[in-house]
C-alpha positions as CSV (number, residue, x, y, z in Angstrom):
1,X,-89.3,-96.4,78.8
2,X,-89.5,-97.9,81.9
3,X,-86.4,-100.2,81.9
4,X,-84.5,-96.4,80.6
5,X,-85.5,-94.2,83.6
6,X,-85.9,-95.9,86.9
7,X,-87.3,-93.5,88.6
8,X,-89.6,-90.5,87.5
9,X,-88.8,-86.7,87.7
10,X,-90.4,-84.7,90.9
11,X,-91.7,-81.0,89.6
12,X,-89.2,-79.7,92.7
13,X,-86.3,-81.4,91.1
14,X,-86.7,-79.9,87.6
15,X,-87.1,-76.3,89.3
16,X,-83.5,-77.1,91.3
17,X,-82.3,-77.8,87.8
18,X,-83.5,-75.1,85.8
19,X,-82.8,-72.2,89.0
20,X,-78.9,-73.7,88.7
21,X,-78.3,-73.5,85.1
22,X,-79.8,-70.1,84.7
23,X,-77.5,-68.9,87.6
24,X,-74.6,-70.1,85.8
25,X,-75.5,-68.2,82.4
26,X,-75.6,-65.0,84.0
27,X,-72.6,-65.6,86.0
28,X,-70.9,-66.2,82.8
29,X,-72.1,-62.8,81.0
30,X,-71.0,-61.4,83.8
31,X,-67.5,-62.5,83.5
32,X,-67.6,-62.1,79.9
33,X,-69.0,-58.4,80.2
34,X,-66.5,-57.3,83.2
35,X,-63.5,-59.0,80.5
36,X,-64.9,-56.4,77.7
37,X,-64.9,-53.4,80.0
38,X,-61.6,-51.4,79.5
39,X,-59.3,-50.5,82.7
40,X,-59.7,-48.1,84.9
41,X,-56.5,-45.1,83.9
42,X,-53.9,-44.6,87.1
43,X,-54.9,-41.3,89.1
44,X,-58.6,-41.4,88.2
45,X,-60.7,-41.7,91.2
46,X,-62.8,-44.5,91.7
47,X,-66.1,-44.0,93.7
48,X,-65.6,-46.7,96.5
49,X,-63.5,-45.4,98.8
50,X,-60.2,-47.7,99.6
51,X,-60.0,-49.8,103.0
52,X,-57.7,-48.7,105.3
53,X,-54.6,-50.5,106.2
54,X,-54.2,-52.0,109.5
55,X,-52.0,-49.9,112.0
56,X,-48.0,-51.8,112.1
57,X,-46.7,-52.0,115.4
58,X,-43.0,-53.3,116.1
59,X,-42.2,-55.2,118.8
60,X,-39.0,-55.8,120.4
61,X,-36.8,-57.0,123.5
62,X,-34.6,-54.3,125.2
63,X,-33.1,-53.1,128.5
64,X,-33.5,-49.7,130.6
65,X,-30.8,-47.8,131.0
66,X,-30.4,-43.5,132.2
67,X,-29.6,-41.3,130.0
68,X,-25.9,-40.7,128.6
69,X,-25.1,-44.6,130.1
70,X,-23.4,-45.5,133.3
71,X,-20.3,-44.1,134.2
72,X,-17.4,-45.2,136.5
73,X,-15.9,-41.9,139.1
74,X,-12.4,-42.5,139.4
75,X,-9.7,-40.7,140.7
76,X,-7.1,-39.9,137.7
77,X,-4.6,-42.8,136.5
78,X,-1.7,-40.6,137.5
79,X,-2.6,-42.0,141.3
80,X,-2.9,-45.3,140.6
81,X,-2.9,-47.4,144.1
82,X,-4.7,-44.6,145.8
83,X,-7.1,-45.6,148.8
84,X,-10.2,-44.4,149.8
85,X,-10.0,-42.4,153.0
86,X,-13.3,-41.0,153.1
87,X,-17.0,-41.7,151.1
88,X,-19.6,-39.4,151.7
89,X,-22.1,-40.4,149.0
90,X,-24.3,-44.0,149.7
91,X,-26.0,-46.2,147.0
92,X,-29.1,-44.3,145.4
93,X,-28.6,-40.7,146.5
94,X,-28.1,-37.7,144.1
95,X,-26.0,-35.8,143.7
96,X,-25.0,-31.9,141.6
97,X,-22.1,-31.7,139.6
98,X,-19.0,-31.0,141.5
99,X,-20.1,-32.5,144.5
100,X,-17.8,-34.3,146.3
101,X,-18.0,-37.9,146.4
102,X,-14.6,-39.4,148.4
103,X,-11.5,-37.9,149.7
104,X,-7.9,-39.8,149.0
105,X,-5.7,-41.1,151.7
106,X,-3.2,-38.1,150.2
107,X,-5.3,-35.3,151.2
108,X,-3.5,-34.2,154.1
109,X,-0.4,-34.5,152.3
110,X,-1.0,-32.7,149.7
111,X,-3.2,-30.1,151.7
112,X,0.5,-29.2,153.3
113,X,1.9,-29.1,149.8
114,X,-0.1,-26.3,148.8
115,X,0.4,-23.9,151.9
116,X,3.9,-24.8,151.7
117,X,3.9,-23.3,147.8
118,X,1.8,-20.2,149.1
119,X,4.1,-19.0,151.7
120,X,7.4,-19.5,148.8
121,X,4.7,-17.4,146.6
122,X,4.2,-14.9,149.5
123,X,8.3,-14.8,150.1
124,X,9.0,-14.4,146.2
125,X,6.8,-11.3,146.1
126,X,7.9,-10.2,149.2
127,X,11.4,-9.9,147.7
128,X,10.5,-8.5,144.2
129,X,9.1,-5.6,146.0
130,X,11.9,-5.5,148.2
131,X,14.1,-5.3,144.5
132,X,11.7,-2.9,143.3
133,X,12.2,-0.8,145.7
134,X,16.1,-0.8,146.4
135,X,17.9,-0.2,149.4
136,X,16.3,0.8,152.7
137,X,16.8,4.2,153.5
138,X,18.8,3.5,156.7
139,X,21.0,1.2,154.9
140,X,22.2,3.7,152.6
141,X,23.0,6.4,155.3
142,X,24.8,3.9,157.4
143,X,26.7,3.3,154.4
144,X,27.0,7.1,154.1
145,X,28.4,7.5,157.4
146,X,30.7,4.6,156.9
147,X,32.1,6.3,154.3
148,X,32.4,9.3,156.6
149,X,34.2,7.6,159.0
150,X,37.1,6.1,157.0
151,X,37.1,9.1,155.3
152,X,38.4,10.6,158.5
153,X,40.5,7.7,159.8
154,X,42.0,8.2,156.4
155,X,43.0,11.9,157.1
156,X,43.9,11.3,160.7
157,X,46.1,8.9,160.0
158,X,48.1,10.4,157.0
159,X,48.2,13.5,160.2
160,X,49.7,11.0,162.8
161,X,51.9,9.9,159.9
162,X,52.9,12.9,158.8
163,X,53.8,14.3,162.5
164,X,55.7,11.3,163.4
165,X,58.1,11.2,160.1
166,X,58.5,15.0,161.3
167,X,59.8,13.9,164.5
168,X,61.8,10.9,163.2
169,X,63.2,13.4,160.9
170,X,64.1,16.0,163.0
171,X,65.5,13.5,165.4
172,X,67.8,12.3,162.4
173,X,68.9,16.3,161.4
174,X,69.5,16.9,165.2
175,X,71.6,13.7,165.6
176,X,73.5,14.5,162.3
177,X,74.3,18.0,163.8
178,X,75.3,16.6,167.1
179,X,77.6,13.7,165.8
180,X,78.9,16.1,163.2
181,X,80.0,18.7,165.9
182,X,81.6,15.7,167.9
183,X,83.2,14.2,165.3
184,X,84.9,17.7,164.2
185,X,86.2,18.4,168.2
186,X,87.4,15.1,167.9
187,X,89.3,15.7,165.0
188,X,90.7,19.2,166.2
189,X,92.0,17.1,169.3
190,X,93.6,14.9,167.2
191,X,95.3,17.1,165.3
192,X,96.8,19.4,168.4
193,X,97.7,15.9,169.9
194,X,99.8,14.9,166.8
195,X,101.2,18.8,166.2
196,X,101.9,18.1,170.3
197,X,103.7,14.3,169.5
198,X,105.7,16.0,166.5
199,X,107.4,19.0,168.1
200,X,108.3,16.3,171.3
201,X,109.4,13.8,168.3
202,X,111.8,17.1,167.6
203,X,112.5,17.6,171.3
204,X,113.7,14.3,172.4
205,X,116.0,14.0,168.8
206,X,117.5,16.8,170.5
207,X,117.7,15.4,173.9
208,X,115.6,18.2,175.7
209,X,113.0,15.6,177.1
210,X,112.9,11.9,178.1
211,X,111.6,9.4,176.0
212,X,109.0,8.4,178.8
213,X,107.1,11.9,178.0
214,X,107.6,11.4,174.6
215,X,105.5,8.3,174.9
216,X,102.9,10.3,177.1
217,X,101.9,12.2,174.1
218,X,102.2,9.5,171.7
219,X,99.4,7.7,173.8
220,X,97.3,10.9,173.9
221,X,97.5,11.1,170.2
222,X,96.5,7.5,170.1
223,X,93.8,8.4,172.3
224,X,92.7,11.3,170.4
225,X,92.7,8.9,167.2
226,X,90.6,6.4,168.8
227,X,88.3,8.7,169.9
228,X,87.6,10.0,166.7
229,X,87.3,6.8,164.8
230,X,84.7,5.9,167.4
231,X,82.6,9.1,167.0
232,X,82.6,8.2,163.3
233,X,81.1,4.6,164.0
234,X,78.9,6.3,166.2
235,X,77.6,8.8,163.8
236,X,77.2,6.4,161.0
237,X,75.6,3.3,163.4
238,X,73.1,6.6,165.0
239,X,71.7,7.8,161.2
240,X,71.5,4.8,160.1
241,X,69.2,3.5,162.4
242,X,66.8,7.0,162.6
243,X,67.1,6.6,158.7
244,X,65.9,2.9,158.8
245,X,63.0,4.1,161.5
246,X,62.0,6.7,159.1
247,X,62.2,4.3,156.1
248,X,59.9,2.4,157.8
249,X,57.2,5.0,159.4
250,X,57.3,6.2,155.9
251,X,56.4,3.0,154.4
252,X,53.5,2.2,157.4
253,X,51.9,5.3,156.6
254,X,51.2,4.7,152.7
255,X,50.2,1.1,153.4
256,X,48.2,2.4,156.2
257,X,46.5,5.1,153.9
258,X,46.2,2.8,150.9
259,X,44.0,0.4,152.8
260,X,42.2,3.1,153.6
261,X,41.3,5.0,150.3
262,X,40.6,1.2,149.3
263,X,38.2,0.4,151.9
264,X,35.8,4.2,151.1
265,X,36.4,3.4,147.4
266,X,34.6,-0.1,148.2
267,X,32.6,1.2,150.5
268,X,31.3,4.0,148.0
269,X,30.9,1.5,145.4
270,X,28.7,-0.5,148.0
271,X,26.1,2.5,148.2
272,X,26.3,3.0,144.8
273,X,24.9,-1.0,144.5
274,X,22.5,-0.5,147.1
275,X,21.0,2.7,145.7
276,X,20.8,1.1,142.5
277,X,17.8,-0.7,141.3
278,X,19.0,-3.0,138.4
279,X,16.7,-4.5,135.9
280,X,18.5,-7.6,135.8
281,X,18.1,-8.2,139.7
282,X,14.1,-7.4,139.2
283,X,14.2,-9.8,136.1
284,X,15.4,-12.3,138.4
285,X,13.0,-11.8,141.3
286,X,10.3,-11.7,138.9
287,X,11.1,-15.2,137.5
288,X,11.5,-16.8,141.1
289,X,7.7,-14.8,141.3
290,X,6.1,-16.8,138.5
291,X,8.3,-20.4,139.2
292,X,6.7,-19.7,143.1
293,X,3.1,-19.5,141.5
294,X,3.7,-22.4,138.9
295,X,4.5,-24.6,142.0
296,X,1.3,-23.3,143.6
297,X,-0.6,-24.1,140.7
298,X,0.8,-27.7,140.1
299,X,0.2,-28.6,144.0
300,X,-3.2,-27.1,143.9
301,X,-4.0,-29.4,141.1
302,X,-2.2,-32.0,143.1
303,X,-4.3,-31.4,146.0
304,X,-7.7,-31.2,144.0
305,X,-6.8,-34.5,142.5
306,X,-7.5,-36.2,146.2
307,X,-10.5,-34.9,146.0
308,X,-13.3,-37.0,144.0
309,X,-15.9,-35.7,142.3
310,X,-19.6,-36.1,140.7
311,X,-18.2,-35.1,136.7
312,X,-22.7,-34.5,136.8
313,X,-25.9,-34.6,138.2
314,X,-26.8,-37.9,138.4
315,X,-27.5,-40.5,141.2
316,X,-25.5,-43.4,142.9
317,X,-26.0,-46.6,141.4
318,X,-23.4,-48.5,142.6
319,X,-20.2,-48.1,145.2
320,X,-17.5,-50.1,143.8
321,X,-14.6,-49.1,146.6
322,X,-15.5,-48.3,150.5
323,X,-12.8,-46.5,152.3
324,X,-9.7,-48.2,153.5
325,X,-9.6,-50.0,150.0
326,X,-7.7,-49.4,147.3
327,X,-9.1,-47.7,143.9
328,X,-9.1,-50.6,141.1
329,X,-8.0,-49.4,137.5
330,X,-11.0,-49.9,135.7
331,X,-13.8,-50.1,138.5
332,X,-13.7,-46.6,139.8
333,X,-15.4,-45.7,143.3
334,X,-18.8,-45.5,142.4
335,X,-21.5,-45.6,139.3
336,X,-23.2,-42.9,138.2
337,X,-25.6,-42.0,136.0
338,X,-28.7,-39.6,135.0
339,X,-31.6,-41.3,136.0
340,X,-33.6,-38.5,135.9
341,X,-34.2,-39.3,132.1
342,X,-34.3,-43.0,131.8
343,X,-33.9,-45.3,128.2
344,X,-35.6,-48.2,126.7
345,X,-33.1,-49.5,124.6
346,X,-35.3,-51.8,122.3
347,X,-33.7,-54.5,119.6
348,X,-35.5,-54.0,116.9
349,X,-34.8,-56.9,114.0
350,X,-32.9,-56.1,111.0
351,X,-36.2,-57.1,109.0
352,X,-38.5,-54.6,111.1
353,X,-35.9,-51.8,111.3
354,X,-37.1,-49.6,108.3
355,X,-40.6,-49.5,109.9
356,X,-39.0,-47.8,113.1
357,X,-38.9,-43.9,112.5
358,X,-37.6,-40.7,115.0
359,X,-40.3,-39.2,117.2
360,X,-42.9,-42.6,117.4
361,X,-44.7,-43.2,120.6
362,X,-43.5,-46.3,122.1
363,X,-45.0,-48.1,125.0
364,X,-42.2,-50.4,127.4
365,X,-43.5,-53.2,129.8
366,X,-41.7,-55.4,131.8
367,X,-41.0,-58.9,131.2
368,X,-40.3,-60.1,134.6
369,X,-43.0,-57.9,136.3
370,X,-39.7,-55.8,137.5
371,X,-42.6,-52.9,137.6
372,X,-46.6,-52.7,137.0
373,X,-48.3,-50.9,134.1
374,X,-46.9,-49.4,131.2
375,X,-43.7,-46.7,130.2
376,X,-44.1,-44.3,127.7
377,X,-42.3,-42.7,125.3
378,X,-40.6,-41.7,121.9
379,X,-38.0,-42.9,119.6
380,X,-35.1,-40.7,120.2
381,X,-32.0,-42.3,118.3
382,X,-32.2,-45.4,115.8
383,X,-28.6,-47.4,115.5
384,X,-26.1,-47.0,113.0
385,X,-25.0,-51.0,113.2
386,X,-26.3,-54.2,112.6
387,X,-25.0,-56.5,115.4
388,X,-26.0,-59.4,117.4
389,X,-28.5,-59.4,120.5
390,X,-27.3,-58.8,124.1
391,X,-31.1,-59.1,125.6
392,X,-31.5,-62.9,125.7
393,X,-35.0,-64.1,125.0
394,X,-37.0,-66.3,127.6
395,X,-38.3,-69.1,124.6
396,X,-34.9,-71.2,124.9
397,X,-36.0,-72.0,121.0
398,X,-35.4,-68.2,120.3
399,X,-32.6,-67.6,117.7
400,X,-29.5,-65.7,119.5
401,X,-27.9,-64.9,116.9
402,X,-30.5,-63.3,115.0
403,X,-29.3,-59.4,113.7
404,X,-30.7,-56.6,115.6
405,X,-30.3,-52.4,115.7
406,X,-30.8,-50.8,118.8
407,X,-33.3,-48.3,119.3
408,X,-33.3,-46.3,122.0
409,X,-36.1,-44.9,123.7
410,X,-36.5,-41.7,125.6
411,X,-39.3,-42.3,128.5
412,X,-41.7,-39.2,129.7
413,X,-40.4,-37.3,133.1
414,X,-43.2,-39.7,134.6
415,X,-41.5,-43.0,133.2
416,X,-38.4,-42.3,134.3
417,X,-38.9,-41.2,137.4
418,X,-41.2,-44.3,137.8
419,X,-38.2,-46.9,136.6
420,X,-35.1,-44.7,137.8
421,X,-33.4,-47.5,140.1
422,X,-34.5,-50.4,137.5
423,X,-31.2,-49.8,135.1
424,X,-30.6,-52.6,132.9
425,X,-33.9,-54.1,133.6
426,X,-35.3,-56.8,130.9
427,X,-38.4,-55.1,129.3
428,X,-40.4,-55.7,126.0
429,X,-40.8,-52.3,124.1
430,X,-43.7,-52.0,121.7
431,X,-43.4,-49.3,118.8
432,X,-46.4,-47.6,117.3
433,X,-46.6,-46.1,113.6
């Protein structure tokens, strides 16, 4: 027996023994017993009550920026090259909506523009009312008496006419008469000189006279003869000329009248246009009204163009241009935003997005001690995309091109006011279920 068991069983070692193996038999009834029990049905309530889960939080990088983004002020495309000639905002103030921020090297030019287009305007509607209202009433009654007055040079002159083709008339009747009675003694003293000549003819065929006083009266008959044919050129050369003078005063004195019954006949049709108030003419003036307040119009807008405004209520973040310079396309004259209400944009991991819900608190903390403490706030928009990071990470391990959504952040009145001149500070945003 000896040379079997070397050594000999202690009472404390068989108790050791017999507490273990009796431990393990009613470990396995247990198991058996808890194997035989049937399940517990789904919706039946069991009388433990369950352990709360732990509280998720996501955590992300982001950036601060106001609310509605920075914008660049900038006078329109339209007047491109346009300087600066006066700023009257600095970096960080606030300003309303509509308050000016520069004024363009143009503004005196175009200032003149405009009060050159308001006095057209003010001539335009001087002369539509002048259209409207027709002729002055002095203009028509010197027309009037106009009128009058050729009127009467009309009928005074057909008189002076009239009286002096009497007299040329007369004149010709009393010069017919007079030639006429000179002509006929001239012929009665012809014929006794040629009766006279024939009975002396007769007297010296018979030999009662000399021939020398028969030639005596054939000169006076000559003479006679002479004098007639004379009196007859005379009488012919006199009416011909009155006759030609009356010809002619008679011709004067319709041209003279004509002119004159032309001249009231345009003169009366000249009050008849004054007196009249045509709607064509007040159609026209009209439309010379509204061109004169379309040109207004277009260099008022001109004009207001020089003059740079805040498009909101916002403050200065940035002056891209001073004056003297010229306006760069696509840098504007200042930035401005609403920093009154400030952003955390946070970005969140596509794997942690669907725990990220509208209206959860969110706390935002700086990463580069930018500002002490804590920001606070709620989740006001979650992103649409999936894209790549823009914060970059510290860890130079981090992965860069790891997929993110952008979350943004609105921050209390107390936040933002806090971080309002901290845009686009780096800042680690921490989103509570």
């Amino acid at each position: 027996m000896k040379g079997k068991f070397p050594f000999k069983p202690t009472t404390t070692l068989i108790i050791v023994l017999a507490t273990t193996a009796g431990l393990a038999s009613l470990i396995a009834t247990f198991y058996s017993l808890s194997r035989l029990q049937p399940s517990q049905p789904k919706g039946a309530s069991t009388p433990a009550t369950a352990p709360k889960k732990p509280a998720v939080s996501v955590s992300a990088l982001g950036r601060l920026e106001p609310l509605g983004e920075v914008i660049k002020v900038a006078p329109p495309p339209s007047l491109g090259g346009s300087k600066v000639a006066k700023l009257l905002v600095e970096e960080g103030d606030r300003v309303a909506a509509g308050q000016i921020i520069a004024i363009l090297d143009n503004y005196k030019l175009k200032e003149k523009a405009v009060k050159l287009a308001e006095e057209d305007e003010k001539v335009a509607r001087a002369n539509l009312s002048i259209v409207k209202a027709g002729a002055k009433k002095g203009e028509i009654e010197a027309q009037k008496a106009e009128i009058a007055r050729l009127k009467a040079e009309l009928q005074g002159q057909i008189q002076q006419n009239q009286a002096k083709i009497a007299r040329i008339a007369a004149e010709l009747d009393g010069e017919k008469r007079k030639q006429t009675a000179t002509v006929g003694r001239l012929q009665a003293k012809l014929g006794n000189t040629e009766r006279e000549f024939r009975r002396y003819q007769q007297l010296a065929k018979d030999g009662a006279i000399s021939d020398s006083e028969l030639d005596a009266r054939r000169l006076s008959q000559q003479t006679a003869q002479e004098e007639l044919e004379e009196a007859k050129a005379n009488f012919s050369k006199t009416i011909a000329t009155i006759s030609q003078q009356l010809s002619e005063t008679t011709a004067d004195s319709d041209k003279t009248t004509a002119t004159l019954r032309k001249q009231i006949l345009e003169a009366t049709a000249n009050l008849d246009r004054i007196a009249e108030v045509r709607d064509v003419d007040v159609a026209k003036a009209q439309t010379q009204v509204e061109q004169a307040i379309a040109s207004l119009a277009q260099a008022r807008e001109e004009f207001n163009l020089t003059i740079v405004k805040a498009p909101f209520s916002g403050q200065v973040l940035k002056i891209k241009t001073y004056p003297g310079e010229s306006v760069v396309q696509g840098e504007g004259i200042v930035e401005l935003a609403r920093t009154e209400e400030m952003l955390a944009i946070a970005e969140v991991y596509e794997s942690d997005i669907s725990k990220v819900r509208l209206g959860q608190k969110a706390s935002v903390t700086s990463e580069n001690a930018t500002f002490s403490g804590k920001l606070h706030g709620r989740v006001k928009q979650i992103g649409l995309q999936i894209g790549k990071k823009n914060v970059l990470e510290s860890d130079p391990a981090a992965d860069i091109d790891v997929r993110v959504v952008e979350v943004k952040i609105l921050l209390d009145p107390e936040s933002s006011k806090k971080v309002a001149g901290l845009t686009n500070a780096k800042v680690i945003v921490k989103i509570s279920s």
